[in-house]
LOSE-560001 format. One record per residue: z, y, x of N, C-alpha, C in turn. Coordinates in steps of 0.2 Angstrom, whole numbers, plus 2048, in hexadecimal, padded with zeros to 3 digits. Atoms other than C-alpha are relative to their C-alpha. Example, Ala and Ser with C-alpha at 12.3 -4.5 7.8 and 13.67 -1.06 7.14 Angstrom:
8007FA8048277EA83E800806804
7FF7FA7FC8247FB8448038057FC
% end
This chain:
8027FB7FB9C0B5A3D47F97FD802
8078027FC9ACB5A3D98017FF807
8017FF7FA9A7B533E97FB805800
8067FC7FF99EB5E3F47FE801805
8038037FE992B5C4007FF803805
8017FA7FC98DB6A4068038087FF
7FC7FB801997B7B40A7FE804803
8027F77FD990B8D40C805801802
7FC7FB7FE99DB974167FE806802
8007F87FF99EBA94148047FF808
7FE7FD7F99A2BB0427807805802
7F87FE8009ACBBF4288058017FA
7FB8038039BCBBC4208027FA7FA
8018068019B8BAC41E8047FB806
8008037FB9B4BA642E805802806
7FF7FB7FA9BABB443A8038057FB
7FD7F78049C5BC44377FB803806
8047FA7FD9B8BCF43D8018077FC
8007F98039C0BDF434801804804
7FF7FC7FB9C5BE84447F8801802
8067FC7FD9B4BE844C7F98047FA
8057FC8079A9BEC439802804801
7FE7F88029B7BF94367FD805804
8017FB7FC9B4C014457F8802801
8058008009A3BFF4477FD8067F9
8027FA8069A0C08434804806802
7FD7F97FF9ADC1643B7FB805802
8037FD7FD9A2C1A4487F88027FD
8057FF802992C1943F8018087FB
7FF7FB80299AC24431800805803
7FE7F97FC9A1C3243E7F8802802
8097FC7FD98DC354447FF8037FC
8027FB80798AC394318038047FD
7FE7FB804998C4342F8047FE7FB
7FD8008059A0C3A4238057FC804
7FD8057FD9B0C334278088007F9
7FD8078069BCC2641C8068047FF
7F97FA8019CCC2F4138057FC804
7F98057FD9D8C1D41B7FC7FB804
8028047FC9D6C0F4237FF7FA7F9
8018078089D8C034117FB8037FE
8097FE8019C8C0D40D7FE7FD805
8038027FE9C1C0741A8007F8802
7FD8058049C7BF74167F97FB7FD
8058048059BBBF240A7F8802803
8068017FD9ABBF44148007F7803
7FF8067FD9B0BE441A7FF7FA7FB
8008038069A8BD640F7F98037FC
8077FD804999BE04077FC800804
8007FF7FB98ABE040F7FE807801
8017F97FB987BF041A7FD8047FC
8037F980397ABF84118048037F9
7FF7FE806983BF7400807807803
7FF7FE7FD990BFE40A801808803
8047F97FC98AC0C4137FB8057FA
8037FB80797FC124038038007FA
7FB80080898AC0D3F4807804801
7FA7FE7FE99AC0F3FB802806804
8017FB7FD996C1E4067FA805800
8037FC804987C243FD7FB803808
8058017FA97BC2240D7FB8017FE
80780480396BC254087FB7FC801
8028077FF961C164077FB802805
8057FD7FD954C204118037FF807
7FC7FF7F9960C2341F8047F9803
7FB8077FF967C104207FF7FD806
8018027F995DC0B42F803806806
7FE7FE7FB964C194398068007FF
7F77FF7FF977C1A4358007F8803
7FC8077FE976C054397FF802807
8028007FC96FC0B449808803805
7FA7FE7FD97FC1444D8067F97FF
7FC806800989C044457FF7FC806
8048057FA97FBF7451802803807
7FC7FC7FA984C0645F8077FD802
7F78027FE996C0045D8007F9801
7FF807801994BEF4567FE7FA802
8028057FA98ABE6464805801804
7FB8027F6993BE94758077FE7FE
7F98018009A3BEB46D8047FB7FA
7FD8018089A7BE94597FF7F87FF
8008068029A1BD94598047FB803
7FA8047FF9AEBD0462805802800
7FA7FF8039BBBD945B8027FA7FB
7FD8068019BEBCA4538037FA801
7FB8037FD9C7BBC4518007F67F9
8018058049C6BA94488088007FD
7F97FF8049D5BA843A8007F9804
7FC8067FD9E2B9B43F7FD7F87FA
8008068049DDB884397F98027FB
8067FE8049CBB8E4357FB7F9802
8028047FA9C3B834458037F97FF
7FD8068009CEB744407FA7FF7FA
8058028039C7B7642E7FB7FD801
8068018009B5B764337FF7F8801
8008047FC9B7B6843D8037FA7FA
7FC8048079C1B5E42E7FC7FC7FC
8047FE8059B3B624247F77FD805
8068037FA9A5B5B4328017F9800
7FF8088029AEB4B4317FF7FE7FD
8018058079AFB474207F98007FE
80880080199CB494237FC8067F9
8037FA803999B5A4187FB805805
8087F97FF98AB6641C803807800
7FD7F7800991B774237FB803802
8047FB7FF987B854228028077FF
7FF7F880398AB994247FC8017FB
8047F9805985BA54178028037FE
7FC7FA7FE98ABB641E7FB8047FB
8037FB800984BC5417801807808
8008007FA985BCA42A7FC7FE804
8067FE7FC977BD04347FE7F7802
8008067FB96FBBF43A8017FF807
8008007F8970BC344D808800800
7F9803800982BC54488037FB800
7FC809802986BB44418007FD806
8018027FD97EBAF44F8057FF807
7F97FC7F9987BB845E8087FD7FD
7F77FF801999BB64548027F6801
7FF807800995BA24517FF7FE807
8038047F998FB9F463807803805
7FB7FE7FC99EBAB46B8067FC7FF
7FC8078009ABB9F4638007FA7FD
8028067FD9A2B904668017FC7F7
7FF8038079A2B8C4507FC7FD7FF
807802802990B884507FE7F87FF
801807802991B774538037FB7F8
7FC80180699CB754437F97FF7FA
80380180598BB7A43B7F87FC7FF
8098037FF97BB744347FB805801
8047FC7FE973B844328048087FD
7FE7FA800977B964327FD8057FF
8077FA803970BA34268048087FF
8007FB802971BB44267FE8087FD
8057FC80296CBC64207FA802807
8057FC7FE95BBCD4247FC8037FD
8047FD802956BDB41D7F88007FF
8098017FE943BDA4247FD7FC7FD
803807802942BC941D8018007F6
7FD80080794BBCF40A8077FB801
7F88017FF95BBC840E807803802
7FA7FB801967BD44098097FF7FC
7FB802800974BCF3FF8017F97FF
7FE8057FD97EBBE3FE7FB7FB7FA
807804802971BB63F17FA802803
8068027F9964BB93FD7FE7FE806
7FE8047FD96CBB04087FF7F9801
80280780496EBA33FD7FA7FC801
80680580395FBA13F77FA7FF807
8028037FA957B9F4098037FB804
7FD8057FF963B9340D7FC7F87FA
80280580495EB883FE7F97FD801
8058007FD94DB8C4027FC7FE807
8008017F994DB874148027F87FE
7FF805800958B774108017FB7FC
804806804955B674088087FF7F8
7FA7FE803967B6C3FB7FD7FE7F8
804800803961B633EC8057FD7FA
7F9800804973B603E1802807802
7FC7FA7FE97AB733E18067FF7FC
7F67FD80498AB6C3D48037FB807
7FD8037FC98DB633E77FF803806
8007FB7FA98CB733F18048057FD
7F97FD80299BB7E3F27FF807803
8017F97FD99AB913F8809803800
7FC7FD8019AAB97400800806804
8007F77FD9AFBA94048078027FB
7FA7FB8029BCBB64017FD8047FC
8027F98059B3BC33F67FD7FE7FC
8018018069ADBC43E77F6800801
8068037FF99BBC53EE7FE7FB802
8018077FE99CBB43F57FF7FC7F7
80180280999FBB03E07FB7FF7FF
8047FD805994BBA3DA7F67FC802
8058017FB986BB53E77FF7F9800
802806804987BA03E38008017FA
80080180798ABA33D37F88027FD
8067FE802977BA93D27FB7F97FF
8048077FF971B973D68067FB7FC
7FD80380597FB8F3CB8077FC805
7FE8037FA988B8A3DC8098047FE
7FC7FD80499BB8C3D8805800808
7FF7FB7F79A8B963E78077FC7FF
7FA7FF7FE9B9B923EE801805805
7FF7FD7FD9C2B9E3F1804801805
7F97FF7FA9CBBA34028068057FE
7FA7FA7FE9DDBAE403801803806
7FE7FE7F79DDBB04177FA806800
8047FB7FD9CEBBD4158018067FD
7FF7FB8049CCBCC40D8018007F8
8007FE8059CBBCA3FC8087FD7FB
7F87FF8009DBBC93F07FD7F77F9
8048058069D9BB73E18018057FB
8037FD8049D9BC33D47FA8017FF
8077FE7FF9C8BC93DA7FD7FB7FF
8028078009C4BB83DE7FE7FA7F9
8008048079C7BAF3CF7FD8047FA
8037FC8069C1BBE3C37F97FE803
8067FF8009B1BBD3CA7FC7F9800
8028098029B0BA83C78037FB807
7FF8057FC9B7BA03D58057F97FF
7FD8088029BBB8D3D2805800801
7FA8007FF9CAB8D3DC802804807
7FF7FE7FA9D3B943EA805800804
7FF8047FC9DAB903F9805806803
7FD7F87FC9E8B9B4037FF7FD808
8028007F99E5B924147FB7FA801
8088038009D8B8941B8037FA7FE
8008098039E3B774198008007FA
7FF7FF8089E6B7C4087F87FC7FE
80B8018039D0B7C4068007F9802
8028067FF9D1B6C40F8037FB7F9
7FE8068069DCB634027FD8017FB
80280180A9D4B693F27F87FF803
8068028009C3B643FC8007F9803
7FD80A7FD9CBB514017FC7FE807
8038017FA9C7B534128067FF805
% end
């Protein structure tokens, strides 16, 4: 078993179940445009991509129009949607586990930066980290290899077979697997190990102590 030194953490459904306040927050935004979701398991899978793919892939958004449906998101998902959330059970221990044994935490959400920020400072996670990256459009930081690679780019990460990228979807995968950075998987989030494993993830964990044993922490 590699050690490993430093660990990306994907956010939501990772970090935090934030599927109540995203869900609702994209309900709302859709109902403005008129479009609205056939279930709630459709709506489901918003949670985990980022926003724009989302919103234009998944609901066929035009990319033209992406700044003004988020405007309706951001309606919901500041005052309210964003603390619809909630830290999974034995996440907070992890971290803290994982601080110990002298590892490098770092986010890397595909969620808004000002959201990392808000959601990390509301339940007091931030001090777990060393830094905390997330998307900005304006900046070219859209998907979770753009996260990445501003992360790496910013910090001194100079062994990547001794940095670990974990998340529950298949974006978090696919998204280390760009810089050769290899993933564990979570079960506590959204994604199923199916998904997970198909798309390369080294191993996978069903709760957080689980991650901590197979990371000898």
């Amino acid at each position: 078993m590699p050690v490993y030194d430093t660990l990306l953490f994907d956010l939501d459904g990772t970090v935090t179940d934030s599927a109540p306040g995203v869900m609702n927050s994209f309900h709302h935004a859709l109902s403005a445009f008129g479009i609205e979701p056939e279930s709630h398991e459709e709506l489901k899978q918003v949670v985990g991509p980022p926003l724009r793919t989302s919103f234009t892939v998944t609901y066929g958004v035009p990319l033209e129009r992406y700044d003004e449906i988020m405007q309706y998101y951001l309606e919901y998902y500041l005052p309210k949607g964003i603390f619809e959330n909630s830290v999974y059970p034995g996440v907070e221990e992890m971290l803290a586990r994982c601080k110990r044994a002298g590892k490098r935490l770092v986010v890397a959400s595909s969620k808004w930066q000002k959201g990392v920020d808000i959601v990390m400072e509301h339940f007091g996670l931030s001090r777990y980290f060393d830094f905390m990256a997330g998307s900005e459009i304006t900046l070219g930081r859209v998907e979770k290899a753009d996260v990445i690679r501003y992360i790496l780019d910013t910090l001194p990460v100079t062994d990547l077979s001794r940095t670990l990228m974990v998340g529950d979807r298949k974006y978090d995968v696919e998204g280390a697997a760009a810089f050769g950075i290899r993933t564990a998987g979570v079960l506590w989030g959204y994604g199923t190990r199916e998904e997970l494993e198909s798309a390369g993830a080294v191993m996978t964990a069903e709760t957080p102590e689980a991650l901590c044993r197979l990371l000898g922490v």
